[in-house]
C-alpha positions as YAML, in Angstrom:
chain: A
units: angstrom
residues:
- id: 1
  name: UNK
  ca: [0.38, -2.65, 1.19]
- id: 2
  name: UNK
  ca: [-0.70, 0.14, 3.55]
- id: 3
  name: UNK
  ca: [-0.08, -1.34, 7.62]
- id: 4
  name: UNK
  ca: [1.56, 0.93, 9.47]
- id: 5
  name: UNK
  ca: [0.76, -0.13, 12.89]
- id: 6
  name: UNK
  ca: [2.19, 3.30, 14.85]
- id: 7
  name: UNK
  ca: [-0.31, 5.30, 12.95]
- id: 8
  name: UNK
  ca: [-3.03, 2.79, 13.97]
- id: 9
  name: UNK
  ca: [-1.81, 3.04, 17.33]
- id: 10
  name: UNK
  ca: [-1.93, 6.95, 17.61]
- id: 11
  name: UNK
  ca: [-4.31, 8.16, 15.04]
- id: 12
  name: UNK
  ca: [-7.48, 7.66, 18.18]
- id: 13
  name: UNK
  ca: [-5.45, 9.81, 20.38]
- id: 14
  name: UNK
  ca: [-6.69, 12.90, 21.55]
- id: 15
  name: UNK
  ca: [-10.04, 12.14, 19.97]
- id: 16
  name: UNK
  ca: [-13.45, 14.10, 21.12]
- id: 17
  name: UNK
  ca: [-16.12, 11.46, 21.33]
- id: 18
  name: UNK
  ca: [-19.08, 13.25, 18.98]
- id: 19
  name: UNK
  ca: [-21.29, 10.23, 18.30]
- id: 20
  name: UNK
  ca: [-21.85, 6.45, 19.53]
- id: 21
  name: UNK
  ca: [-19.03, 4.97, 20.81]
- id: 22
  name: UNK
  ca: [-17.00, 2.34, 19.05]
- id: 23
  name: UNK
  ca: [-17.57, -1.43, 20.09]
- id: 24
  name: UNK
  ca: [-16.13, -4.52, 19.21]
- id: 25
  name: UNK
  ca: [-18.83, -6.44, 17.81]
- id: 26
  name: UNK
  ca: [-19.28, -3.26, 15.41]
- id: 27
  name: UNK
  ca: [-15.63, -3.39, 14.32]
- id: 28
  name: UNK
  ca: [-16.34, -7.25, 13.58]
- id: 29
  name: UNK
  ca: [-19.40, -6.54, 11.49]
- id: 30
  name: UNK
  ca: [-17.84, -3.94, 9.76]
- id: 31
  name: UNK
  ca: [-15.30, -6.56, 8.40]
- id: 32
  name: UNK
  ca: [-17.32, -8.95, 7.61]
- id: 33
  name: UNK
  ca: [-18.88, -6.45, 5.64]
- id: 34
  name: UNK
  ca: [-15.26, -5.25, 3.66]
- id: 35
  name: UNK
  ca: [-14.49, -9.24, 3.43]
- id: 36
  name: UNK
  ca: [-17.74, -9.54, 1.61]
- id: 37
  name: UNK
  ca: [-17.03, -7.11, -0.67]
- id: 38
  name: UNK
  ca: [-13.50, -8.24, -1.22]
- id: 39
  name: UNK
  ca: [-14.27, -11.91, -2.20]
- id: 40
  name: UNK
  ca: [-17.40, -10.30, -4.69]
- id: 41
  name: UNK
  ca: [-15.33, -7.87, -6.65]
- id: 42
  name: UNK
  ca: [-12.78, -10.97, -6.41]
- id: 43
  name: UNK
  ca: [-15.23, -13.45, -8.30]
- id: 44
  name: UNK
  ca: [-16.27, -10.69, -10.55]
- id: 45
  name: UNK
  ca: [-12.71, -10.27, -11.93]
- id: 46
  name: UNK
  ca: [-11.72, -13.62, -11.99]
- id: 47
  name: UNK
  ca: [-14.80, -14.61, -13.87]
- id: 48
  name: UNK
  ca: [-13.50, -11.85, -16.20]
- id: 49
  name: UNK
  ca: [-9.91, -13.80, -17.11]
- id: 50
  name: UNK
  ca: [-12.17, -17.31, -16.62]
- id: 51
  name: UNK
  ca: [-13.55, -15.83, -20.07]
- id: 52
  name: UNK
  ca: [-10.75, -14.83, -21.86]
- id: 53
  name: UNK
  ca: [-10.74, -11.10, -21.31]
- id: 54
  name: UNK
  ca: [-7.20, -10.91, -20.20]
- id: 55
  name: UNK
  ca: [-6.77, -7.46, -21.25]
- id: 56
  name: UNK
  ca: [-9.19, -6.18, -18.97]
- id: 57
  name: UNK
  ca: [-7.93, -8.18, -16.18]
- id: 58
  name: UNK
  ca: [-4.92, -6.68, -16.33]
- id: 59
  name: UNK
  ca: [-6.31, -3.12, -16.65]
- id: 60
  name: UNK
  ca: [-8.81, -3.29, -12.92]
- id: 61
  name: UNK
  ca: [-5.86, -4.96, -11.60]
- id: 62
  name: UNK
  ca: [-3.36, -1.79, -12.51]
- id: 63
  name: UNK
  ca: [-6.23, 0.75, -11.90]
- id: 64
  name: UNK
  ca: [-7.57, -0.44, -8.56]
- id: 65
  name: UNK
  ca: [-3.68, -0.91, -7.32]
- id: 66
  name: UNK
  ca: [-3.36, 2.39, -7.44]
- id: 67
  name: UNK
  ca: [-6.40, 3.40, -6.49]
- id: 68
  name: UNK
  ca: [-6.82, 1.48, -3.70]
- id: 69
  name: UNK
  ca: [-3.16, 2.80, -2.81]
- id: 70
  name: UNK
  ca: [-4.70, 6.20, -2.86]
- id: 71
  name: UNK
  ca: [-8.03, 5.50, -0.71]
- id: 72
  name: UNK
  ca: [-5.23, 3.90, 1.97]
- id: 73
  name: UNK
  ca: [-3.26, 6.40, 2.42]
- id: 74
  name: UNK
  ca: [-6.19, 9.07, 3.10]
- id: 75
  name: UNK
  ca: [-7.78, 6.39, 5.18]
- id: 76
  name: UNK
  ca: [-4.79, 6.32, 7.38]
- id: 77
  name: UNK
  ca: [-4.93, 10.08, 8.04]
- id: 78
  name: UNK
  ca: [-9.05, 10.89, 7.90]
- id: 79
  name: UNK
  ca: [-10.38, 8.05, 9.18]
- id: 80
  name: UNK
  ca: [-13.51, 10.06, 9.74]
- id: 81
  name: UNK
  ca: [-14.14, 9.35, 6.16]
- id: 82
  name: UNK
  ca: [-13.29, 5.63, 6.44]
- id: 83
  name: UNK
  ca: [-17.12, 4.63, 6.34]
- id: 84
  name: UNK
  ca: [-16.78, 6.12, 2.78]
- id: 85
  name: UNK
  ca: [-13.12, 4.77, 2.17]
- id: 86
  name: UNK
  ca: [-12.79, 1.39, 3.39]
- id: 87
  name: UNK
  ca: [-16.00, -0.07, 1.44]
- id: 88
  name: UNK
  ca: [-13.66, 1.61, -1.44]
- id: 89
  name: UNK
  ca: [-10.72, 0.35, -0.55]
- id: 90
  name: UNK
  ca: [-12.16, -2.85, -0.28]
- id: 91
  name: UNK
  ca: [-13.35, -3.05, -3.63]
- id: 92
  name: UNK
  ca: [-10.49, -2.34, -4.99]
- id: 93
  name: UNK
  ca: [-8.30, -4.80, -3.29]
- id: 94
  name: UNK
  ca: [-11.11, -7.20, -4.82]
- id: 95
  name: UNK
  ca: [-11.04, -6.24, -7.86]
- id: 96
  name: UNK
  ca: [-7.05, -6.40, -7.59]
- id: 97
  name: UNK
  ca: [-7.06, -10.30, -5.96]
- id: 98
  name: UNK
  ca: [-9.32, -11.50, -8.39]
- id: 99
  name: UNK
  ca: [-6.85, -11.28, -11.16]
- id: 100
  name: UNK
  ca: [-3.98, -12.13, -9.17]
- id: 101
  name: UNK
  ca: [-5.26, -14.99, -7.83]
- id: 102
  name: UNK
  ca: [-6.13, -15.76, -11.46]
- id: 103
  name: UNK
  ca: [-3.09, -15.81, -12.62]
- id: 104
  name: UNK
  ca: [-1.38, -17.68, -9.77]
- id: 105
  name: UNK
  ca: [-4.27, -20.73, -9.96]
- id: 106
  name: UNK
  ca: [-3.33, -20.85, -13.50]
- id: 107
  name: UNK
  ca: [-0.24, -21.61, -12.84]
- id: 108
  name: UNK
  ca: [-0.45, -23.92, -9.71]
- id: 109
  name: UNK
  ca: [-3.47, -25.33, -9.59]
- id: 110
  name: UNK
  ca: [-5.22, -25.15, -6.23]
- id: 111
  name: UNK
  ca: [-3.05, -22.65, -4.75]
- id: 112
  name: UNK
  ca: [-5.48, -20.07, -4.05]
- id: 113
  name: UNK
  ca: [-7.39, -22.77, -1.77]
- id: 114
  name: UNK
  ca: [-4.11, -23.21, 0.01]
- id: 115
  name: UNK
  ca: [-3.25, -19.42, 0.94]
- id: 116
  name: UNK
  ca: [-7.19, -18.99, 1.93]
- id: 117
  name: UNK
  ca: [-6.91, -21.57, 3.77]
- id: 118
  name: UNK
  ca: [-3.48, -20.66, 6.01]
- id: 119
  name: UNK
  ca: [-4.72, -17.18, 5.88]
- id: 120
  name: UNK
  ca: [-7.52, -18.02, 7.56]
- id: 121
  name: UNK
  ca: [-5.97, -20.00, 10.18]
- id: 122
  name: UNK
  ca: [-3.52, -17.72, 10.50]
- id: 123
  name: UNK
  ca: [-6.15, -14.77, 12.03]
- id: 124
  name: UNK
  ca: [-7.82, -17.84, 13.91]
- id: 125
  name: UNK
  ca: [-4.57, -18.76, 15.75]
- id: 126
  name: UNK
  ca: [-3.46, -14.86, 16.30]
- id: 127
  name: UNK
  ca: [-7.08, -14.46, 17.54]
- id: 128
  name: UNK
  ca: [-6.47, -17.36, 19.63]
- id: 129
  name: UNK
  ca: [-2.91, -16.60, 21.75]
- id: 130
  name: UNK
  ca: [-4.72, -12.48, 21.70]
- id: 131
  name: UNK
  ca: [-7.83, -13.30, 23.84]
- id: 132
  name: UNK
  ca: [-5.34, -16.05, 26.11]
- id: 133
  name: UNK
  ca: [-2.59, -13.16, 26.59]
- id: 134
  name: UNK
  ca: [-0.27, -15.44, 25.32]
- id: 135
  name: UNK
  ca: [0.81, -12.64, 22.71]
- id: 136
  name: UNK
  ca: [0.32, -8.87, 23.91]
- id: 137
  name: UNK
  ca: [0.61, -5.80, 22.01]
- id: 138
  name: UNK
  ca: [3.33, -4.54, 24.36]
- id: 139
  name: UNK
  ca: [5.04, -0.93, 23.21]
- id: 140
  name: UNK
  ca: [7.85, -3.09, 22.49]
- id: 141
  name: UNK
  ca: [6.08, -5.41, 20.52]
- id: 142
  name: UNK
  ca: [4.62, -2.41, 18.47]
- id: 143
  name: UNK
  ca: [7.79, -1.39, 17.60]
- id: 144
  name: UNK
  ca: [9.18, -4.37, 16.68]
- id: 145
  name: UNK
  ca: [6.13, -4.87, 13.91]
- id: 146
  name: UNK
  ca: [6.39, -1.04, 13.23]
- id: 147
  name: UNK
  ca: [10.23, -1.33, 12.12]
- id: 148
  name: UNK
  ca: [9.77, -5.01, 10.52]
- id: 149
  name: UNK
  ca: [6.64, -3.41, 8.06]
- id: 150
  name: UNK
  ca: [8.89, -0.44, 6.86]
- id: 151
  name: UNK
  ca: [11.31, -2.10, 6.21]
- id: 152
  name: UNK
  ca: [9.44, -4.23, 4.22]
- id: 153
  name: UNK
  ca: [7.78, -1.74, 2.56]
- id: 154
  name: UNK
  ca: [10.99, 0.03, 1.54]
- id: 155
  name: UNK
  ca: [11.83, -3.37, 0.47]
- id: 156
  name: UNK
  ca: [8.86, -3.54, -1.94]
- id: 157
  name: UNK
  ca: [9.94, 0.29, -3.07]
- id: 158
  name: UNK
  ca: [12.88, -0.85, -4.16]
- id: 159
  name: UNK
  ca: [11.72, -3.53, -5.95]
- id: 160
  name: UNK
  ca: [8.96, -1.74, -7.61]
- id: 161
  name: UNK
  ca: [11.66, 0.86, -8.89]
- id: 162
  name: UNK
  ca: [13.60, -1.68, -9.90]
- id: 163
  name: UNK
  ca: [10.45, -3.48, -12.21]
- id: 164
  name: UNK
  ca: [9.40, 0.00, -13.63]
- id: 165
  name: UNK
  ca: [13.62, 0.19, -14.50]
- id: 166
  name: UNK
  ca: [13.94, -2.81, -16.50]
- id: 167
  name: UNK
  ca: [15.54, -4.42, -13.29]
- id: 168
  name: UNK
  ca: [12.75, -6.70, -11.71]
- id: 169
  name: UNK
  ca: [13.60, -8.68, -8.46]
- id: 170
  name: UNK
  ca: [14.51, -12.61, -8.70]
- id: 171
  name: UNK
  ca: [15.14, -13.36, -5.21]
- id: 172
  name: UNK
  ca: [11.91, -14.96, -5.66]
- id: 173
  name: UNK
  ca: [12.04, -17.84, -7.93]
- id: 174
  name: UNK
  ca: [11.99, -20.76, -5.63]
- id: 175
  name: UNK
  ca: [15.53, -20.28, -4.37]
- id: 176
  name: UNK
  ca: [15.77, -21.37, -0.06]
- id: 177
  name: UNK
  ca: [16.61, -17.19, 0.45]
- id: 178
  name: UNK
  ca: [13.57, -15.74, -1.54]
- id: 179
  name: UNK
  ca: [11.31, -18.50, 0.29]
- id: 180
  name: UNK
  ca: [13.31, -17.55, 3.54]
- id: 181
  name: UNK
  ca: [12.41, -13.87, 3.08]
- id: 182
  name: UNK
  ca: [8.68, -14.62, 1.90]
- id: 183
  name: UNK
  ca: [8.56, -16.74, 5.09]
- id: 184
  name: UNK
  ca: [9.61, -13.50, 7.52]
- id: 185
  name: UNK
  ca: [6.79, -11.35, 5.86]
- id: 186
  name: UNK
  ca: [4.12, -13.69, 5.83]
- id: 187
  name: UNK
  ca: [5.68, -13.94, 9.62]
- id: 188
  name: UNK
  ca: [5.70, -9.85, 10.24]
- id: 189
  name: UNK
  ca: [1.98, -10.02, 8.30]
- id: 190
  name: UNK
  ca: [0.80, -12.34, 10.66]
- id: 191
  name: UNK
  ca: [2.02, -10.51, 13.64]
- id: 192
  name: UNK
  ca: [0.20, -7.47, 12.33]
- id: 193
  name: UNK
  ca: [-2.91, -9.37, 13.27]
- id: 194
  name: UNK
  ca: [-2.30, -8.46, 16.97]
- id: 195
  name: UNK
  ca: [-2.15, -4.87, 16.43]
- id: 196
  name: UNK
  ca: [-5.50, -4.81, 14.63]
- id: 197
  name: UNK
  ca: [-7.30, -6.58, 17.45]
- id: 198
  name: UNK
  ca: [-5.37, -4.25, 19.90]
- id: 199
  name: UNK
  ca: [-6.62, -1.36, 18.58]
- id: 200
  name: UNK
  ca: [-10.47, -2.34, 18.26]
- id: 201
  name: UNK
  ca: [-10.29, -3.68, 22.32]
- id: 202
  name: UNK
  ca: [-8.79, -0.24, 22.94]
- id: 203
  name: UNK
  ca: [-11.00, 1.83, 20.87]
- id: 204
  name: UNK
  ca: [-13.90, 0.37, 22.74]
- id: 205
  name: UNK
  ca: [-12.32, 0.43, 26.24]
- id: 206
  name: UNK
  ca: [-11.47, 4.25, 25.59]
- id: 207
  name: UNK
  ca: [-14.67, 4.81, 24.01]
- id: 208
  name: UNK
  ca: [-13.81, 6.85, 20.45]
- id: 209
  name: UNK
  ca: [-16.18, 7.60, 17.96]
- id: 210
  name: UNK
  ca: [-18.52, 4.35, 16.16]
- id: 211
  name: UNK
  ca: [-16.33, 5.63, 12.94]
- id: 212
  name: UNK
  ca: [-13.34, 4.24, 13.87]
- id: 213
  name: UNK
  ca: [-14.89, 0.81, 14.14]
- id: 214
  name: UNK
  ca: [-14.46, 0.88, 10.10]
- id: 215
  name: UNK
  ca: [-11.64, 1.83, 10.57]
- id: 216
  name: UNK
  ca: [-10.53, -0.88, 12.42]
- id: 217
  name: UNK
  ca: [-12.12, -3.44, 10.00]
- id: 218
  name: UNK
  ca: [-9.60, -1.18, 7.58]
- id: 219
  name: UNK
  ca: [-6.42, -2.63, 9.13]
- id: 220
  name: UNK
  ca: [-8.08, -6.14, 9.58]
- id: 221
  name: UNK
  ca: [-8.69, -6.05, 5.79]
- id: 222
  name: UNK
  ca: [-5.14, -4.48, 4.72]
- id: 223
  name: UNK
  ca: [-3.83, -7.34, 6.81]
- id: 224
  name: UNK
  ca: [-5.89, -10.10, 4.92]
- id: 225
  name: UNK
  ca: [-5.01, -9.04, 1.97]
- id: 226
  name: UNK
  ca: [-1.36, -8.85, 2.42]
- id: 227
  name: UNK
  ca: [-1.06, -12.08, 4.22]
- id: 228
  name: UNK
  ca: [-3.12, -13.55, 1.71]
- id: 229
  name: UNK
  ca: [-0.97, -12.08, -1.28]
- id: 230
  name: UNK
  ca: [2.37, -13.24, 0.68]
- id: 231
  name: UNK
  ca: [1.00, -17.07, 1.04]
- id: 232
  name: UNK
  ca: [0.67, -17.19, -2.74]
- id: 233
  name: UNK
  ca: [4.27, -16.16, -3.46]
- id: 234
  name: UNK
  ca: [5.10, -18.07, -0.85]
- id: 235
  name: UNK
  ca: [3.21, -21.19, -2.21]
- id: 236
  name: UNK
  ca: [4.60, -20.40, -5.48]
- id: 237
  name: UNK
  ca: [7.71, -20.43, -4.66]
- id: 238
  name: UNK
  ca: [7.28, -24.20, -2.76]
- id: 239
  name: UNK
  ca: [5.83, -25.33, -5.52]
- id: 240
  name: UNK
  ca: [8.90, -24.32, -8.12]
- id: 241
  name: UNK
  ca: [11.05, -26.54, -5.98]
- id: 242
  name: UNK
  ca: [9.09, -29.70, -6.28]
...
């Protein structure tokens, strides 16, 4: 999970406009475009544990984690080269879901419907109280999100360290904190939203470069993804307690 949404806010500062200049409806179209590739490389791995090849599977899943870590990260500091990037990035998060949501389905049937489905109305409602001011990205709220995401990040360091040390987190395994702390991020993910569309109405207003508008779709996507990935542990975790 790359969404750091201080570097979103600053990285189109102090930027010389050398070609068209970014608009809205190109930011849109550009994540359409990432969303499609997402939910192809998605079918093409599940299809791939559908038919038994587990072992492979797990292998895209490991690669394109840390591959699409990589392709983040230099996103996130050249986004001149996000036209190149994010199209990566994207199929690598696909290729990464499609197992995962493999797995989970296997296990609780119908889930993956479920955390599509909130996900979804999640950036509808966020959408929603953005356009009717009833939410603003505010420097305060930036902040806010921008302390509330490292910290969860760190917290997903830790626990990462932790798995590769023999140690693996059980905070989530259906007991009322781990679904009270998958609840915040899914919260913190969701908020996220706003900064995304904050930054494409700005880059247009302020008119920076046309590559920034994939770019944009970039932190729309990371988003997604992570909200999406939440919902399913979240889920998960509901469904343990039934």
């Amino acid at each position: 999970m790359t969404s750091n949404p201080m570097l979103r806010a600053n990285v189109a500062e102090n930027v010389m406009l050398d070609s068209k200049p970014m608009t809205i409806q190109g930011a849109v179209n550009k994540t359409l475009i990432l969303v499609a590739i997402v939910i192809g490389c998605a079918f093409g791995t599940w299809n791939i544990c559908a038919q038994g090849f587990m072992d492979k599977g797990f292998l895209l899943m490991k690669v394109s984690a840390i591959a699409g870590l990589i392709l983040a990260i230099i996103t996130c500091f050249k986004p001149k080269v996000s036209k190149i990037t994010a199209p990566a990035y994207a199929v690598c998060e696909g290729l990464l879901v499609g197992t995962i949501s493999y797995l989970y389905n296997q296990a609780f049937d119908g889930i993956v419907v479920n955390a599509l489905a909130i996900t979804i109305l999640a950036l509808v409602v966020m959408l929603f109280m953005y356009q009717q001011r009833i939410i603003t990205a505010t420097p305060l709220f930036k902040k806010v999100i921008f302390i509330s995401t490292a910290a969860i990040a760190i917290f997903y360091l830790v626990g990462f360290i932790g798995a590769l040390l023999g140690h693996p987190m059980t905070i989530f395994n259906g007991g009322l904190i781990g679904i009270g702390v998958s609840l915040v991020i899914c919260a913190v993910a969701a908020f996220n939203f706003i900064i995304d569309f904050d930054f494409i109405e700005q880059g247009e207003r302020n008119n920076i470069p046309d590559y920034f508008e994939w770019y944009g779709a970039f932190g729309l996507l990371v988003t997604l993804v992570w909200l999406y990935l939440e919902l399913l542990r979240l889920l998960a975790q509901l469904s343990r307690r039934r």
